[in-house]
N, C-alpha and C positions, 0 to 999 in steps of 0.2 A: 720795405715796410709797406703797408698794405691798410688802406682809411676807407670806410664803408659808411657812406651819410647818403639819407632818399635813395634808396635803393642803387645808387652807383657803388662802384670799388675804383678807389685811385692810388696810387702809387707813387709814391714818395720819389721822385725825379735828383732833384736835388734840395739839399738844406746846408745851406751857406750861414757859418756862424750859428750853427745849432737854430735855425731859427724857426723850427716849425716846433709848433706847442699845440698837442693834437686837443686837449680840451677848450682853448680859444678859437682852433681852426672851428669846431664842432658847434661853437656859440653863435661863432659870427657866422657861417655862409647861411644861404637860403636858398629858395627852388630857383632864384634865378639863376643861378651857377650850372643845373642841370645842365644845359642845353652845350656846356662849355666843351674841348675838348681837353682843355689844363686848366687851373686858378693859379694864379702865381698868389701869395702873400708876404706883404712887405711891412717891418715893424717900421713906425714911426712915431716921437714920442709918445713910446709907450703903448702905443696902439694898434691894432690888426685891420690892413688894409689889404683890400682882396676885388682880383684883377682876373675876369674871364680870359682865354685864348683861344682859337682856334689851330689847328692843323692848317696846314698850307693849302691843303688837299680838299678841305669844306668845303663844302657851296654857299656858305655865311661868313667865308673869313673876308675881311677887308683892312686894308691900310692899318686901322688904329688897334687890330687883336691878332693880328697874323703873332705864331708862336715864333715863326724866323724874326721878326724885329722885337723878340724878348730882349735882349742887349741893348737894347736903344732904350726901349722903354725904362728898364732900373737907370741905364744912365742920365738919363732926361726928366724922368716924374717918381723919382725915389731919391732917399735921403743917402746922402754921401756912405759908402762901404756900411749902408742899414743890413740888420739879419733880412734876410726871406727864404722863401720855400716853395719849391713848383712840383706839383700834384699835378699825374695825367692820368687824366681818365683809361679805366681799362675796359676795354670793348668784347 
């Protein structure tokens, strides 16, 4: 599946628990997300929380948005087996 917001296209990575819901995605991001090379989005009571990444391979990724420590990060600052959805940007 295929999501076009400010002129990027990204692509539907994965969705765990059905959890991406393209007209909340569409509410919530903003221009800051541009620059990202994934958003992951993670439901928590009820709500749409949204989590830049970079590629490995950036020259902006560092420790706290590297896309390889995605696993850590749901494990650590997301809610026990919560829905989310990882959108990568397509180049």
């Amino acid at each position: 599946m295929k999501i076009e917001n400010n002129g990027f296209e990204y692509e539907l990575e994965k969705n765990y628990r059905d959890g991406f819901d393209k007209e909340a995605f569409l509410e919530r991001v903003t221009e800051y997300f541009d620059e990202y090379d994934y958003i992951l989005g993670d439901w928590a009571y009820g709500k749409l929380r949204l989590k830049g990444f970079y590629d490995s391979k950036n020259k902006n990724v560092n420790k706290i948005n590297d896309i390889k420590l995605l696993d850590d990060y749901i494990k650590n600052n997301c809610a026990y087996d919560c829905k989310y959805f990882l959108l990568k940007k397509v180049k």
